[in-house]
N, C-alpha and C positions, 0 to 999 in steps of 0.2 A: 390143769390151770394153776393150782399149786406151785406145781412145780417150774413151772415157770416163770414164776413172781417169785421162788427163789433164787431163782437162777437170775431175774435182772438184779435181783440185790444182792446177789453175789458178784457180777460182772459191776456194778458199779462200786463195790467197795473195792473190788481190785484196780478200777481209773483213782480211784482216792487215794490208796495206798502206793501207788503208781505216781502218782504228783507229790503226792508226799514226800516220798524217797528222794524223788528229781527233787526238790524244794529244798530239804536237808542235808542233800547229798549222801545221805542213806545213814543219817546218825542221828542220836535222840539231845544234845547236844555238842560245844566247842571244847576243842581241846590244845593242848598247845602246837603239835602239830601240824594243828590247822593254820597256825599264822606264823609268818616268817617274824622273831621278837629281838628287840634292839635293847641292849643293856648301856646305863645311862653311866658312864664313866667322868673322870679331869682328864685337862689336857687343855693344850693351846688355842686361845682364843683371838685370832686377830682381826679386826676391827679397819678396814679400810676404804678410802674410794681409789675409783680407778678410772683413768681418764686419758687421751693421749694428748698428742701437740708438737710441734716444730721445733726442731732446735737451730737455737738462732744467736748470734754476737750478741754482748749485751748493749753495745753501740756503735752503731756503722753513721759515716758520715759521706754524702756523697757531693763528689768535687763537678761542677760545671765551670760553665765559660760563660764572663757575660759581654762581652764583644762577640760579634760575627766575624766569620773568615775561613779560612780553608788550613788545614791541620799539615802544619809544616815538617813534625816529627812527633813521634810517639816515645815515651822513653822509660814508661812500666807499662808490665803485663801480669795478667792472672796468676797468684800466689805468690807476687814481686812483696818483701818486705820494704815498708819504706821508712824514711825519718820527715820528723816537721819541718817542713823548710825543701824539701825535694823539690824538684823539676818533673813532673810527670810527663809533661808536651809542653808545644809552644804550637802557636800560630804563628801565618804569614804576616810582617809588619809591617810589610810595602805601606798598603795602603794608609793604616797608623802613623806609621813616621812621618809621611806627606801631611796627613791631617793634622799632628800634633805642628809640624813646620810653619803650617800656614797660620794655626794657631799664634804659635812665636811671632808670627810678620805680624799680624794684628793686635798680639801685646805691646810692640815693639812702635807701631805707627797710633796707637791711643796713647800710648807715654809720650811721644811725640807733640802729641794735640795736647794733651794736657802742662804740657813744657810752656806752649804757644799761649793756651788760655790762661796760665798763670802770670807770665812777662804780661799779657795786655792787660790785667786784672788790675796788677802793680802800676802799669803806667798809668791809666784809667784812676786809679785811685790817688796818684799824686798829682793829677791833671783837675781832679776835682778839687782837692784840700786848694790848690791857687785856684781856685772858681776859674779855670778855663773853659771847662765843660760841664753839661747839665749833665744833673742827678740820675737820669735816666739812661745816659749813656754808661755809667758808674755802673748801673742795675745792670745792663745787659751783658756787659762782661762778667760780671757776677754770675750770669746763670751761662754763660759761656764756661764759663770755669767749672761750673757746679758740673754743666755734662758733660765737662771732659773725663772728671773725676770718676763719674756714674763710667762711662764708658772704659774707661781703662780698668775698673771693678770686673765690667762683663766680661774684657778681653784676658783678664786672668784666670778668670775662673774658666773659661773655653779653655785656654793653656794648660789648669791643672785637670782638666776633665779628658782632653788629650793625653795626657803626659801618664793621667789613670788608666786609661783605656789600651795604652802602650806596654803598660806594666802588665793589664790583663792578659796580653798575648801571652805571657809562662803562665802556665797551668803548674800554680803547686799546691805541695801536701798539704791540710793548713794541721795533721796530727802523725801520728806516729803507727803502724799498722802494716795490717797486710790487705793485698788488692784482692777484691773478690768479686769482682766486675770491671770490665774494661768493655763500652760502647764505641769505641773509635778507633779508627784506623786513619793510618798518614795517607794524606792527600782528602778526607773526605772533606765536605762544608760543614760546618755548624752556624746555625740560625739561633740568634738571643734576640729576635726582637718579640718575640711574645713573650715565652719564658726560657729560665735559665736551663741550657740543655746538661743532662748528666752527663759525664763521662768515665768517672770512675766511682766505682763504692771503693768505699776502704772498713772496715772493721780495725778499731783500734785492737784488741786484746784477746786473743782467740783462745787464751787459754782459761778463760772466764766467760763461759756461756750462760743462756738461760732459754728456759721451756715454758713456753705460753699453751699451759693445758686450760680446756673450758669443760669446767666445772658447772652442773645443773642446781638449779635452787634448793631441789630436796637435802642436794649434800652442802652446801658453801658453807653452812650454820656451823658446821663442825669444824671448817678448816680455820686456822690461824695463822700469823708469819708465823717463821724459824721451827716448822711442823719437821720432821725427818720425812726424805721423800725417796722413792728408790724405784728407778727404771730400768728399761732394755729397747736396747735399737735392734732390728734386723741385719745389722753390718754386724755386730758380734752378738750373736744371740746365749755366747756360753757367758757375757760377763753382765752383772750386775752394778747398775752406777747409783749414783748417791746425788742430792742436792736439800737444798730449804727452803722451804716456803719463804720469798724475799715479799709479797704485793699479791694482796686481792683487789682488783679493778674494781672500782664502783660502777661502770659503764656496762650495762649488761646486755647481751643479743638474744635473739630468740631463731631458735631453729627448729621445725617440726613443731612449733605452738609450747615447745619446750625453751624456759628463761634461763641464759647459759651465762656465768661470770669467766670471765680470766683470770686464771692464778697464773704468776711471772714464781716459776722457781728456779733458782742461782745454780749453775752447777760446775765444779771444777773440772775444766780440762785439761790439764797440765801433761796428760798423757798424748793428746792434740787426737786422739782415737771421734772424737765425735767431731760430726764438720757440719756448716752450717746445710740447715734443710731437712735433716733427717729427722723420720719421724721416733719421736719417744712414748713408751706406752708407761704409763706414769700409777705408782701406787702410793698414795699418801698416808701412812700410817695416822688413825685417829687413838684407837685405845690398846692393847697388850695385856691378855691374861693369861697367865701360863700354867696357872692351877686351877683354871674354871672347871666348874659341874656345868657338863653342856650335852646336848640332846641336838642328833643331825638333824638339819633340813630337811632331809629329805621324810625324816619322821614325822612332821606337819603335815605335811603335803597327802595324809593317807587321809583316806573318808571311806567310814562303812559304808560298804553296799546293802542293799535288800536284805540278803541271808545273815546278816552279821548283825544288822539292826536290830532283830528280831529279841537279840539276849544284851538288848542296852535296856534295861529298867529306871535307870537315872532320865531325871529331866535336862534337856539339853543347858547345858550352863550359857549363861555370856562371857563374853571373853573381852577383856578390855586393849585399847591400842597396844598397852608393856603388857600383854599375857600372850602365851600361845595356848594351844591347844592338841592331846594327844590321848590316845587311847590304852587303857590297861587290860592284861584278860585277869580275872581272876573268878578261879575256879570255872563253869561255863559263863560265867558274864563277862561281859566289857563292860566297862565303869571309863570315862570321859575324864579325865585329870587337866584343872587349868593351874600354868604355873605364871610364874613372873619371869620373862624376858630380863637375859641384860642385854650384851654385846653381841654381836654376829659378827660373822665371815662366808665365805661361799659355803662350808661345810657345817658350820656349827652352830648352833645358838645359844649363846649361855644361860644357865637356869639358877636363877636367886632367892626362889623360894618355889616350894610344890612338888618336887623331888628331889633324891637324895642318889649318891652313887650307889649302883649296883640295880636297882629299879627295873623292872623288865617293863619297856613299850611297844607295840604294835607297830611294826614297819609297812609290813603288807599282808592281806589275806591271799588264803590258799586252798586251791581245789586238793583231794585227794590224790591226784595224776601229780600232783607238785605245781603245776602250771599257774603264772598267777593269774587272776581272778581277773 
């Protein structure tokens, strides 16, 4: 019976020392080995947001019709350069000419009546002074005259409203540019009696674009005008272009419950390589350190597990919004280091107090096989 009671005390100190082993990985502490360790070096710290956006003229102005009529000739097309004062199209005048005509006839027969109301005005008025005729007869040529006058006002303003609408059949430039939309073809109809129909855009200036990136509220606080700004299109993805913060929109939208501003950034095209539409993926430089003390992102990002926990004897610190947070081994402990945040970038965050170059931190923990944890 004895020996039996030793024997269960012996099979269960061997489950302990068994779990044991698994639980430490068969070591009586840490050692460096055990963690993959990141040393805290200088180096470049850039500070940026990133956003994309459309690129687009910095002003397009587009040319309608405001008569109706059927499109007599066409006389630009897409990527047509034009000057102020060009002929784009014309409409059919038929109709116009007739209407302006008839116009004429009826300025022509109120001046007429107005001729007639004035002669009997005169006579009326000389017929009075000899007391030939009453005062009332006096009056009534009087207001004969008055609506000849009225009338002959209406009949010219019909005339220059004609004679406007005649004009309107040439569709011109009213600036200097190039066509980057043409909606019409000769012989179709165009309708203006609701609204004015488009038929050409024009873009004055192509070699001065600009990029409407939407910027989210987290970031806006940081950006300012004349920021340096530097993007890339997928039409040349080997070249690197440039512009400036010109206009932060105070007009904000919201996408995804997320509140987005428009930044307008100016950018030169003199090379004419960007065309309108194409999208720009946009980096704004906010700050530049080229000698920071910085410690990777990806070094925050670690948290002891279970077996690592074990040999932290520190009380967990707080961390404020400007601190991070990482871990040190020394000797078998981990000790928990908070420092002060500056700048970031995808890779780096800079450190302005709490470590120093050369510093060994904890990137990742490590099984004895190598494998991470």
């Amino acid at each position: 019976m004895k020996k039996k009671t030793w024997l269960i005390i012996l099979i269960i100190l061997a489950v302990i020392a068994f779990f044991w082993y698994r639980h430490t990985n068969g070591q009586s502490g840490l050692s460096r080995k055990d963690f993959e360790l990141i040393r805290i070096d200088t180096g470049p710290v850039v500070q940026q947001v990133s956003a994309s956006g459309k690129i687009q003229p910095i002003n397009t102005v587009s040319v309608g019709t405001q008569v109706s009529g059927i499109i007599e000739a066409v006389l630009a097309d897409y990527n047509d350069e034009v000057k102020e004062g060009q002929l784009l199209a014309r409409l059919d005048t038929s109709v116009l000419q007739e209407n302006m005509n008839d116009a004429a006839a009826q300025l022509q027969l109120a001046k007429a009546k107005l001729k007639v109301a004035k002669l009997n005005y005169e006579r009326y008025d000389n017929l009075y002074k000899d007391k030939l005729i009453a005062k009332a007869d006096l009056e009534d040529a009087e207001v004969a005259l008055a609506t000849a006058q009225a009338q002959e006002l209406s009949a010219l303003a019909a005339y220059n409203k004609a004679n406007q609408n005649l004009g309107y059949a040439s569709i011109i430039s009213p600036v200097s540019g190039t066509v980057i939309s043409k909606e019409v073809e000769q012989g179709q109809t165009v309708a203006a009696s609701l609204q004015t129909p488009t038929l050409f855009t024009i873009a004055e200036d192509l070699s001065k674009m600009q990029i409407e990136a939407n910027i989210a509220e987290a970031d806006i606080g940081m950006i300012v005008p004349d920021m340096l700004v530097t993007f890339t299109v997928d039409a040349h993805p080997n070249d690197d272009f440039q512009g400036i913060v010109k206009q932060i929109r105070l007009s904000p939208t919201e996408e995804q419950n997320v509140v987005m501003y428009t930044v307008v950034i100016e950018v030169d095209n003199s090379s004419r390589k960007l065309l309108p539409g194409m999208t720009a993926f946009v980096n704004i430089k906010i700050q530049d350190k080229q000698d920071a003390v910085r410690v990777p992102t990806t070094a925050l990002q670690y948290k002891p597990n279970a077996v690592v926990r074990q040999y932290i004897k520190a009380k967990a610190p707080t961390v404020a919004n400007n601190q991070g947070l990482v871990y040190q081994l020394k000797g078998d402990e981990v000790v928990p280091v908070v420092f002060t945040r500056g700048i970031s970038d995808i890779s780096y965050v800079e450190v302005k107090d709490g470590l120093k170059p050369g510093d060994e931190i904890i990137g990742e923990y490590l099984q004895k096989s190598g494998r991470k944890r």
